[in-house]
C-alpha positions as CSV (number, residue, x, y, z in Angstrom):
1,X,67.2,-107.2,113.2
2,X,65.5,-105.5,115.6
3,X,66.4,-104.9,119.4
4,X,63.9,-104.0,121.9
5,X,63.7,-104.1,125.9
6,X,62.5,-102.2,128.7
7,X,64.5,-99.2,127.5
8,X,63.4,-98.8,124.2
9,X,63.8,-100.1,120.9
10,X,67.1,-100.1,119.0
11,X,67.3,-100.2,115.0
12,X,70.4,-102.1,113.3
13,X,73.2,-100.5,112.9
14,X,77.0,-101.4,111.1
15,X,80.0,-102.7,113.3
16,X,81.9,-99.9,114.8
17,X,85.7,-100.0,116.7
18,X,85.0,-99.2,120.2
19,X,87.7,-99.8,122.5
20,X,89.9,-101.6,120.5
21,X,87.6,-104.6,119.3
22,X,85.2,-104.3,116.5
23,X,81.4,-104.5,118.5
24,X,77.9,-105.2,116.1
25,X,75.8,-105.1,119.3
26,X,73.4,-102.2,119.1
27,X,73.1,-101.0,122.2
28,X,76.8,-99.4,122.7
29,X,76.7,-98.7,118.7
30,X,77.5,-95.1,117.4
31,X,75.8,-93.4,114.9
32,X,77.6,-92.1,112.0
33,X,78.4,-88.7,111.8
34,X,77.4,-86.5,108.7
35,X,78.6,-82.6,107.7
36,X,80.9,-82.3,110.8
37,X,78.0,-83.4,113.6
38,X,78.8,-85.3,116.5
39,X,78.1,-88.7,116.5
40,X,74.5,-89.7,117.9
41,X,74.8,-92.2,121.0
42,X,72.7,-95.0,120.3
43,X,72.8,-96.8,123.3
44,X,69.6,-97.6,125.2
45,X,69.0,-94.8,128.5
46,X,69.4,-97.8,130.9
47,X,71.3,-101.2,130.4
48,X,69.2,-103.9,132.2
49,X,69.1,-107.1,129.8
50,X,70.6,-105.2,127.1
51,X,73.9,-107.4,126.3
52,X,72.5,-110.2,127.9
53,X,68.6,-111.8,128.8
54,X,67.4,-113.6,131.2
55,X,67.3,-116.7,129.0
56,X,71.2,-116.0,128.2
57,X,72.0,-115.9,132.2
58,X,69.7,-119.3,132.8
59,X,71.4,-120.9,130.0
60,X,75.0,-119.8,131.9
61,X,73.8,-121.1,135.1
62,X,72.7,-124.7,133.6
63,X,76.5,-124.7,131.8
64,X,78.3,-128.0,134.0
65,X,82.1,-126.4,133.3
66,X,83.8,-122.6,133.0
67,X,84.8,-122.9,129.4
68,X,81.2,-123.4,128.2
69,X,80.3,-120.2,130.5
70,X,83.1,-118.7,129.2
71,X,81.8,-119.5,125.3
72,X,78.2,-118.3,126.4
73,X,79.8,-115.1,127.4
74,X,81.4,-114.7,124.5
75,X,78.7,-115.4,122.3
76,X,76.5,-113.1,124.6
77,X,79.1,-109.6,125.0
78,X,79.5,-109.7,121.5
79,X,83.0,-110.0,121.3
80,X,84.0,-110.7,117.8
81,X,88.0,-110.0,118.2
82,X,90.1,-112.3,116.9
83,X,91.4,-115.2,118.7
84,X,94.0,-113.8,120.8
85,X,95.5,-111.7,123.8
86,X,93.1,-108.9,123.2
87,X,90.0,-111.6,123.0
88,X,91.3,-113.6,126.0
89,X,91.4,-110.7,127.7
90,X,87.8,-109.6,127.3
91,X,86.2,-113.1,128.3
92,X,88.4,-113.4,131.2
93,X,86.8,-110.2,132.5
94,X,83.2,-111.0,132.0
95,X,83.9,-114.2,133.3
96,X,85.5,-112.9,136.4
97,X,82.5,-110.2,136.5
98,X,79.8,-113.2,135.7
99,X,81.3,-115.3,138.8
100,X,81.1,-112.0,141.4
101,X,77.4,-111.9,140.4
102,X,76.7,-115.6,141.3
103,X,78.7,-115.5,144.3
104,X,76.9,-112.3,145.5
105,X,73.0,-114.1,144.3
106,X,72.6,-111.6,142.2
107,X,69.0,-111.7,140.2
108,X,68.8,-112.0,136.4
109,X,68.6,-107.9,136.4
110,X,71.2,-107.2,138.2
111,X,73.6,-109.3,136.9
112,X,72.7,-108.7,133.5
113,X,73.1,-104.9,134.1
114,X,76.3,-105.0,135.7
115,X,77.8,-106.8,132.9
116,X,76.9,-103.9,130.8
117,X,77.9,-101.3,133.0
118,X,81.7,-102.9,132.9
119,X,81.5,-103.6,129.2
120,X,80.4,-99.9,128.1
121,X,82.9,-98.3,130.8
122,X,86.0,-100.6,129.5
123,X,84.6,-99.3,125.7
124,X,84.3,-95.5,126.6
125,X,87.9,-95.5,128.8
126,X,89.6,-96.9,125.7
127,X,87.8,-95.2,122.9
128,X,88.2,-91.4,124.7
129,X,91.1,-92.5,126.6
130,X,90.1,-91.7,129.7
131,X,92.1,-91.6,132.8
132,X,91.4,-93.7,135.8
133,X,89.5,-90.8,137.6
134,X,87.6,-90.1,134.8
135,X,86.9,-94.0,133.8
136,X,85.6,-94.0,137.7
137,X,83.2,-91.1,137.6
138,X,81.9,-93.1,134.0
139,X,81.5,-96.2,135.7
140,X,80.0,-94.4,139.2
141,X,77.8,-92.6,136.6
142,X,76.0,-95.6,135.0
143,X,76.2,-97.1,138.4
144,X,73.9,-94.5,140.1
145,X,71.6,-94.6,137.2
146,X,70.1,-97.9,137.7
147,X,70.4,-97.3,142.0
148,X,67.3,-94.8,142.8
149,X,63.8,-95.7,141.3
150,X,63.1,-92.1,139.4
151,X,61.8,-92.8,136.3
152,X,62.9,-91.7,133.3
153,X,66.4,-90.3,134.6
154,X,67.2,-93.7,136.9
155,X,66.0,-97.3,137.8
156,X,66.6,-99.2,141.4
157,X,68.4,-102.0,139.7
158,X,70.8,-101.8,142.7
159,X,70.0,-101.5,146.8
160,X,72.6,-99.4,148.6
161,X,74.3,-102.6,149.7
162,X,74.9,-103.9,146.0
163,X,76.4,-100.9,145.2
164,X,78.8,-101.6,148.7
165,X,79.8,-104.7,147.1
166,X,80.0,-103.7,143.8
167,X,82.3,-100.6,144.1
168,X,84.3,-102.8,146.2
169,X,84.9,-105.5,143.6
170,X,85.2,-103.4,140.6
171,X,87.7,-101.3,142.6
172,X,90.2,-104.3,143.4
173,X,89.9,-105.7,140.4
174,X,89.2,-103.8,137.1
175,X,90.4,-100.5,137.7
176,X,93.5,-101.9,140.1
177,X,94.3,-103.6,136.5
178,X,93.0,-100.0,134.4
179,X,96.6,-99.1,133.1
180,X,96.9,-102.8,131.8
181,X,93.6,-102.9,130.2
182,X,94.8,-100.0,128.5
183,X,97.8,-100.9,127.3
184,X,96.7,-104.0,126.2
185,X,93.2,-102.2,123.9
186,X,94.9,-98.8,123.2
187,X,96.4,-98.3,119.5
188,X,100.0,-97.6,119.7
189,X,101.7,-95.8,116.8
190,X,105.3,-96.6,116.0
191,X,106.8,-93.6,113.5
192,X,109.8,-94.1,112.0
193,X,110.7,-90.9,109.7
194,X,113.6,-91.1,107.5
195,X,114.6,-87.7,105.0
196,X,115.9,-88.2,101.7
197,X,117.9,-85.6,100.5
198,X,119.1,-85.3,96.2
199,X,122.7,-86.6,95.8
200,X,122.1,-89.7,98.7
201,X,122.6,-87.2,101.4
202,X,126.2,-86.1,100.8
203,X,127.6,-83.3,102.6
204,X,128.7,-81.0,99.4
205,X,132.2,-79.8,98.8
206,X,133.4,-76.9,100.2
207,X,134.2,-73.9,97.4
208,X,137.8,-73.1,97.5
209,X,138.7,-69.1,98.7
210,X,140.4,-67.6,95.5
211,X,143.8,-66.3,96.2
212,X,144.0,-62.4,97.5
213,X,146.4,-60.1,96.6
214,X,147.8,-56.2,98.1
215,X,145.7,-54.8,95.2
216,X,142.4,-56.1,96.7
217,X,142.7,-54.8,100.4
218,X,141.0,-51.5,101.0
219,X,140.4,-49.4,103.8
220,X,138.0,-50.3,105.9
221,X,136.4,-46.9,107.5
222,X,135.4,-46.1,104.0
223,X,133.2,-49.5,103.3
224,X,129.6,-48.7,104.1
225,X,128.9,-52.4,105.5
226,X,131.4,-51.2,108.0
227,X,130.8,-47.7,108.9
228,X,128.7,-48.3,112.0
229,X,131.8,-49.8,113.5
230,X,133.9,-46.4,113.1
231,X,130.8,-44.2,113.5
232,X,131.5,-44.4,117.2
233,X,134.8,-43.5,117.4
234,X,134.8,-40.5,115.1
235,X,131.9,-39.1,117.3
236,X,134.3,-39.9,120.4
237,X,137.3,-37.9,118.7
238,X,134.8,-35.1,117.9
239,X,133.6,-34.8,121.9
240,X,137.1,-35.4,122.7
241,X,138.4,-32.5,120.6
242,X,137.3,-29.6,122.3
243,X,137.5,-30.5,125.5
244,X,141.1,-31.6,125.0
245,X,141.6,-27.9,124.4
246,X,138.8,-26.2,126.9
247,X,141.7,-28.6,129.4
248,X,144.4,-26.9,128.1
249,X,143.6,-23.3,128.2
250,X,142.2,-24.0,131.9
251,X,145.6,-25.7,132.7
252,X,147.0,-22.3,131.3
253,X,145.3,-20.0,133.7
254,X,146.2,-21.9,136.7
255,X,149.5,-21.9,135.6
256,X,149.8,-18.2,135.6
257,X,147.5,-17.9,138.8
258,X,150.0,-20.2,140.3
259,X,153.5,-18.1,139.2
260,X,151.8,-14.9,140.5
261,X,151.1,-16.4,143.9
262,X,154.6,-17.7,144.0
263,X,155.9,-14.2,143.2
264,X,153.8,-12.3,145.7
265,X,154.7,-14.7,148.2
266,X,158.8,-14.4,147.1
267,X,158.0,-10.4,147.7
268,X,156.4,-10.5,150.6
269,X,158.9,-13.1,152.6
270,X,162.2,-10.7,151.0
271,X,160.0,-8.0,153.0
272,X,160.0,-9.5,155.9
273,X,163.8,-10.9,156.0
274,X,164.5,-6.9,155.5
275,X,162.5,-5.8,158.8
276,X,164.3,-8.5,160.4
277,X,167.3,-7.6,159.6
278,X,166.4,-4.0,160.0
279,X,165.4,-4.7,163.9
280,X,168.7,-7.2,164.6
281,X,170.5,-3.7,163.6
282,X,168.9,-1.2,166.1
């Protein structure tokens, strides 16, 4: 098959995991990469009618209960996940996203492009795991491309006041609930390593010291492994040596200076005692 809308025409392409549930719908359909390339983005330059028609919305609005709207959007969103929590999930958003549109009388157009807006940001948040800030500037993206009438970069899908109302809603609702929708679509690894080692994992025997003896013990300072530890003190005895005796021979001289003194000073006081004695005399 072949789909074609305003944007373009779309050729067939195989089911590709985006966002956690296996999608077949062309327009949010990635090419496959060959030799290394990145992958080609194969969905349409704007989204207007490209999940859903017009027929698909007036076929919604004729459905008399919420189950077969909820079957319709199932059918039309392409959701193929397993029945489920992931599956539930999904519907329950378009669904919720389906009833804002009615409630705001929102055209054919515009519903059907906001539905697609909310299916391709939920798809790109989960497949490059985005954060919320990042999911928002996706979503405000797509949403400013189909508010200004500049053709070919934009279409006015949505007046200034729809996009009031729908920042509003999408705000409070879908990315209030982001970190859940991401729990719930993003692929959790559990690893569990476990090391096997040759004998079950024993710890081995320790190998008992053979007995020494007064024959085996050596001097230590003449081991080379343990010279650097007696390298140091010989060079300290060396330094220590000479001035040990430059002390000595110092110690020597002020020894002798010292007894001279003394002796001079013995002389000079016996001197004086004399002329003392000499004066008491006369």
């Amino acid at each position: 098959q072949v789909s074609c809308g305003r944007a373009g025409c779309l050729l067939p392409t195989p089911a590709v995991m985006t966002g956690g549930y296996t999608s077949t719908a062309q327009p949010f359909a990635y090419k496959t990469a060959k030799s290394g390339k990145p992958a080609e983005d194969l969905r349409p330059l704007f989204l207007y009618f490209a999940d859903v028609s017009e027929a698909d919305l007036a076929r919604c609005a004729a459905a008399e209960t919420k189950d077969e709207v909820r079957k319709l959007l199932k059918d039309f969103m392409k959701i193929d996940q397993p029945e489920g929590l992931r599956a539930q999930i999904l519907v329950d958003m378009h669904y919720h996203n389906y009833s804002f549109c009615v409630s705001s009388a929102f055209p054919p157009e515009k519903t059907s492009t906001f539905l697609s807006i909310m299916k391709i940001v939920l798809e790109d948040a989960v497949r490059l795991r985005l954060t919320p800030e990042d999911a928002f500037d996706t979503f405000q993206g797509w949403l400013l491309k189909h508010s200004v009438e500049r053709p070919p970069r934009s279409v006015g899908i949505f007046s200034f006041d729809d996009l009031k109302l729908i920042v509003e809603y999408v705000t409070n609702t879908f990315f209030r609930h982001y970190r859940l929708y991401m729990y719930a679509f993003m692929t959790h690894c559990d690893v569990r390593l476990r090391v096997d080692e040759p004998g079950g994992g024993t710890v081995p025997r320790g190998v008992k010291p053979m007995p020494m003896t007064a024959l085996d013990e050596v001097d230590p300072k003449v081991q080379p492994e343990l010279a650097h530890l007696f390298r140091k003190e010989d060079e300290h005895l060396r330094r220590q040596k000479p001035e040990d005796a430059k002390t000595a021979a110092i110690k020597k001289r002020v020894e002798e200076g010292v007894k001279r003194l003394l002796e001079d000073f013995e002389g000079k006081l016996k001197e004086q005692d004399e002329r003392f004695q000499a004066q008491m005399q006369a």
